[in-house]
FILUMPA-544396 format. One record per residue (C-alpha): x negated, y negated, z; residue number from 1. Coordinates in steps of 0.25 Angstrom, whole numbers, plus 5000, padded with zeros to 4 digits. Layout:
N
{node {X,Y,Z},NUM}
...
This chain:
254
{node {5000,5000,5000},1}
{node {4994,4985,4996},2}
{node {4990,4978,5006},3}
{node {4993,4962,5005},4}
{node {4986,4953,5015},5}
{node {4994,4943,5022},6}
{node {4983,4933,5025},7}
{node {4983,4919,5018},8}
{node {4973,4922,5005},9}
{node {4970,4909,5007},10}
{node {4962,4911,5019},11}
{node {4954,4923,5011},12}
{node {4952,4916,4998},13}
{node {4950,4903,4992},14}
{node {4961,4901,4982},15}
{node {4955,4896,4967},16}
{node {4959,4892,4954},17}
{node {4971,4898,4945},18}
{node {4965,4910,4938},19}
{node {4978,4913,4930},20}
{node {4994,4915,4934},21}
{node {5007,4922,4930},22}
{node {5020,4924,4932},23}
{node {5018,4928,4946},24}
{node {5006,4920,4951},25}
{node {4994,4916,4949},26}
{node {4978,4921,4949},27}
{node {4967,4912,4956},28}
{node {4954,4913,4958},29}
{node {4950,4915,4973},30}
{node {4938,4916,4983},31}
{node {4937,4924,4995},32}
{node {4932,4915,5007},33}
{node {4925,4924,5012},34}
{node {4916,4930,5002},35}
{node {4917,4920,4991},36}
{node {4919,4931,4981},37}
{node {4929,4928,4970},38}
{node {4944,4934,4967},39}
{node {4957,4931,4959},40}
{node {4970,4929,4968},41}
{node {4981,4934,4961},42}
{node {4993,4925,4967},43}
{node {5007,4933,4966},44}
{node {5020,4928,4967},45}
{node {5029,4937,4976},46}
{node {5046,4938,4973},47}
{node {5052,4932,4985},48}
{node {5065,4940,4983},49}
{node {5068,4955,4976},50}
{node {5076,4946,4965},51}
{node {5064,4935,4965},52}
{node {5060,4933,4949},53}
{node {5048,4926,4954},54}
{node {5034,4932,4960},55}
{node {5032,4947,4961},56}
{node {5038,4960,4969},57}
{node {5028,4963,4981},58}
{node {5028,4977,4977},59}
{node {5024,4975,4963},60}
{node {5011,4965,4969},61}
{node {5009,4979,4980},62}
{node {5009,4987,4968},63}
{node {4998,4980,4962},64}
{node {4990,4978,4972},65}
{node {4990,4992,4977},66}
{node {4986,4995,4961},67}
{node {4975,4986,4961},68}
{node {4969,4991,4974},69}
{node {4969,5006,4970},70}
{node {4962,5001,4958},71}
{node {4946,4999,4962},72}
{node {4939,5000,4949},73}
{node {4930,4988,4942},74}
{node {4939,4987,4930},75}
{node {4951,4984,4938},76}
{node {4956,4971,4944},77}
{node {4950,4972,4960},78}
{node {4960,4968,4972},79}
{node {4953,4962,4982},80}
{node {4965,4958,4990},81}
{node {4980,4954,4993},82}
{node {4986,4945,5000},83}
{node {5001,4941,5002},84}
{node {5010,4929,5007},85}
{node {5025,4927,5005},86}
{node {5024,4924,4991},87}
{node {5012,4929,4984},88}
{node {5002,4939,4984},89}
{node {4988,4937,4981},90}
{node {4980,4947,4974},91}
{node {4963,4944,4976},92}
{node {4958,4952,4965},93}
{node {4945,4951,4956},94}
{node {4942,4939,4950},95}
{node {4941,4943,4935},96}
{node {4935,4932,4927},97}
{node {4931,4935,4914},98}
{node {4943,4936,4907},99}
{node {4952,4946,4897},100}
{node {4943,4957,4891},101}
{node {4952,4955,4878},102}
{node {4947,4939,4877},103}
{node {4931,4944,4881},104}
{node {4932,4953,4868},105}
{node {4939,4942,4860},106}
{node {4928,4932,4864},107}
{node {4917,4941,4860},108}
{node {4925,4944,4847},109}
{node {4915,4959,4846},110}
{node {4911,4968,4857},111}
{node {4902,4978,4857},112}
{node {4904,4994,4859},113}
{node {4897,4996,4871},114}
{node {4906,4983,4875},115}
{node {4919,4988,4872},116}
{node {4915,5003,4877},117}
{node {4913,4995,4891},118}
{node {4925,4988,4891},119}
{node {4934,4998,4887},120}
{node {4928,5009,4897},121}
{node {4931,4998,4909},122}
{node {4946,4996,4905},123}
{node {4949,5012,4903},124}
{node {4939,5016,4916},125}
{node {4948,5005,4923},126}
{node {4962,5011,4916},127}
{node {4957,5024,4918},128}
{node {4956,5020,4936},129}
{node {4969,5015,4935},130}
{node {4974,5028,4930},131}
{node {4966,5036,4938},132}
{node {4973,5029,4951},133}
{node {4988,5033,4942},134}
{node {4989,5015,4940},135}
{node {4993,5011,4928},136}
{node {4990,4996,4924},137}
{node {5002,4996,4914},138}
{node {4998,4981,4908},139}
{node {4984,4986,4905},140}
{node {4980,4974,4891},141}
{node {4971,4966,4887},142}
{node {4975,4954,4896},143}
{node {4972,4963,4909},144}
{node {4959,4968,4905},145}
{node {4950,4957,4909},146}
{node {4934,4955,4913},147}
{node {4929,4954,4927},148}
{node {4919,4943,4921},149}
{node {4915,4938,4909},150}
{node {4900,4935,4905},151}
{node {4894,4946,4910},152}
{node {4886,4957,4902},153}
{node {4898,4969,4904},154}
{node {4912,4963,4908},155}
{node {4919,4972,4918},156}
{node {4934,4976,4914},157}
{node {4945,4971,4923},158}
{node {4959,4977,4922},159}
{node {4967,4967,4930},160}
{node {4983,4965,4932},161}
{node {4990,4976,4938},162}
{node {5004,4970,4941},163}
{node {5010,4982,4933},164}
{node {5001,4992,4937},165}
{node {5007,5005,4944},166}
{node {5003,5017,4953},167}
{node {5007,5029,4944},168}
{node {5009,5044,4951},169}
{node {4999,5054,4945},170}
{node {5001,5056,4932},171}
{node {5014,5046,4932},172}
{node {5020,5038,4923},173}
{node {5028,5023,4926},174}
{node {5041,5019,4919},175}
{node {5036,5004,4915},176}
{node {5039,4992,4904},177}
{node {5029,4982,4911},178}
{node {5015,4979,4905},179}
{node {5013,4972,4889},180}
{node {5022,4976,4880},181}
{node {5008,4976,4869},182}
{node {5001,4986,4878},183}
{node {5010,4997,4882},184}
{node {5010,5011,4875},185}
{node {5021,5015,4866},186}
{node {5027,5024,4878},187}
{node {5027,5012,4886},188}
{node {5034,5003,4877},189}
{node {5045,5013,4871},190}
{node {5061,5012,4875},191}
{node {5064,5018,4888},192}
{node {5053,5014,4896},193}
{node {5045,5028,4895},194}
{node {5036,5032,4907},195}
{node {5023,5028,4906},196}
{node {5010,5029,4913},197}
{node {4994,5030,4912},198}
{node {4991,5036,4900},199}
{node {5000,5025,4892},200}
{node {4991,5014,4898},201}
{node {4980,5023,4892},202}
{node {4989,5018,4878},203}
{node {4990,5004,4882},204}
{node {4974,5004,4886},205}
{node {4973,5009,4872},206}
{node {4981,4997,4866},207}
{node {4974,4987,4876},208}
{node {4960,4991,4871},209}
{node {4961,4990,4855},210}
{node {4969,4976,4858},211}
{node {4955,4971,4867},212}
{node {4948,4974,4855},213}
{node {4954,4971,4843},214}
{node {4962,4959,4848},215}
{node {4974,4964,4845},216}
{node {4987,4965,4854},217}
{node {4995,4978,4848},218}
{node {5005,4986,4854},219}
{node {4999,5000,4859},220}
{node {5008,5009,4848},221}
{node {5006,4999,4836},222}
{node {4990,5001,4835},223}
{node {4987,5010,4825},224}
{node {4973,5016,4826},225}
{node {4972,5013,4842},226}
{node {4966,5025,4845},227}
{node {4965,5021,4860},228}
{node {4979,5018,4861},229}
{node {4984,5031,4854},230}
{node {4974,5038,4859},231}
{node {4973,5036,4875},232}
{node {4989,5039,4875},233}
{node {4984,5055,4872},234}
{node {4971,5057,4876},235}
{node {4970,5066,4890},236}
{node {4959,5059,4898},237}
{node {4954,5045,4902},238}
{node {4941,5049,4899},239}
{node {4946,5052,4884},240}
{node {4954,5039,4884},241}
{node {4942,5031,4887},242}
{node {4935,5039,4876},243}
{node {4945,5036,4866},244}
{node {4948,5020,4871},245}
{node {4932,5017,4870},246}
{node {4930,5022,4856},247}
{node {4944,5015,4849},248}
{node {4939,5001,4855},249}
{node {4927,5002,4854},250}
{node {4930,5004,4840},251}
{node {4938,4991,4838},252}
{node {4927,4983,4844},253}
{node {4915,4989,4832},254}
């Protein structure tokens, strides 16, 4: 069960500059007074009522945050901690500051092999943790792929934004319409709202790779040639998955 602290954050963490915001609150940078070390608060509105249209469910902010402290792996999003007041929780997690993967790519315009082969082992090696603990991201795209810094020899993969994340039993599928329409699997966006579970995130990771490396948003289904896409709907093991995923964009980027 998350555990939400009831102190003031303010007494823990100097508050900074607006990082980003959204329907439901807002990101800032922040410093923790006693160590100096650097996070980003993520500022969540509560509802204030069951019927509320504004803010949040409690139990959907738990959810999350008990995702993302099961989840201790370097290529995704760290929680540091939580904190909660009547009408917000705060989130302190990593400071991530060197922006979408997709944009890094598109500013270098080429990558090389050995580049894209790095890249692409760090989002599947953090997929492939996720699954491993039966979570599935179920929003996993290009825009929640980003880089823990910038200008540094080897960027390091950050997988961030788990507010549709969810705890699967073993083997377990979840019954779901949330996530981007662009990258969900063909079982995930067909009438009747079909069960669905890890290895359709397999699909979307598939779609969300060839679009990092050819610039192009394209439904899963629609991609003719995506060997990732068909292929890591079918294929039996992760480590088969990977395989198949590291030579089709590698491929893309040659």
């Amino acid at each position: 069960m998350a555990v939400f602290k009831l102190e003031n954050v303010e007494d823990l963490y100097e508050i900074g500059d607006v990082l980003g915001s959204g329907h439901f609150g807002q990101v800032r940078a922040v410093r923790e007074r006693a160590t100096g070390s650097r996070w980003a608060g993520k500022f969540v509105k509560l509802q204030k009522s069951p019927s509320s249209r504004l803010g949040l469910e409690r139990q959907a902010v738990e959810r999350e945050v008990e995702i993302l402290q099961a989840l201790l792996h370097p290529n995704v999003m760290a929680l540091r901690d939580v904190f909660e007041s009547r009408a917000e929780v705060v989130l302190i997690v990593e400071l991530i500051s060197g922006g979408e993967l997709f944009d890094f790519i598109a500013e270098k315009e080429s990558l090389s092999e050995t580049e894209a082969i790095g890249f692409l082992t760090q989002i599947l090696q953090g997929l492939s943790h996720m699954h491993g603990k039966n979570i599935a991201h179920f929003d996993l795209k290009p825009e929640n792929i980003m880089l823990s810094e910038k200008d540094v020899p080897q960027p390091n993969i950050k997988i961030i934004d788990f507010g549709l994340a969810q705890r699967l039993p073993p083997g377990g599928e979840y019954r779901s319409i949330a996530g981007t329409p662009q990258y969900r699997s063909e079982q995930w966006n067909s009438p009747g709202n079909k069960a669905i579970g890890t290895v359709n995130e397999w699909l979307v990771a598939g779609c969300g790779i060839t679009t990092l490396f050819d610039f192009t948003v394209r439904w899963c289904t629609d991609a003719p040639g995506n060997i990732a896409a068909r292929g890591l709907a079918s294929l039996a093991t992760e480590r088969e998955l990977l395989k198949v995923a590291v030579i089709s964009a590698t491929a893309h980027t040659c």
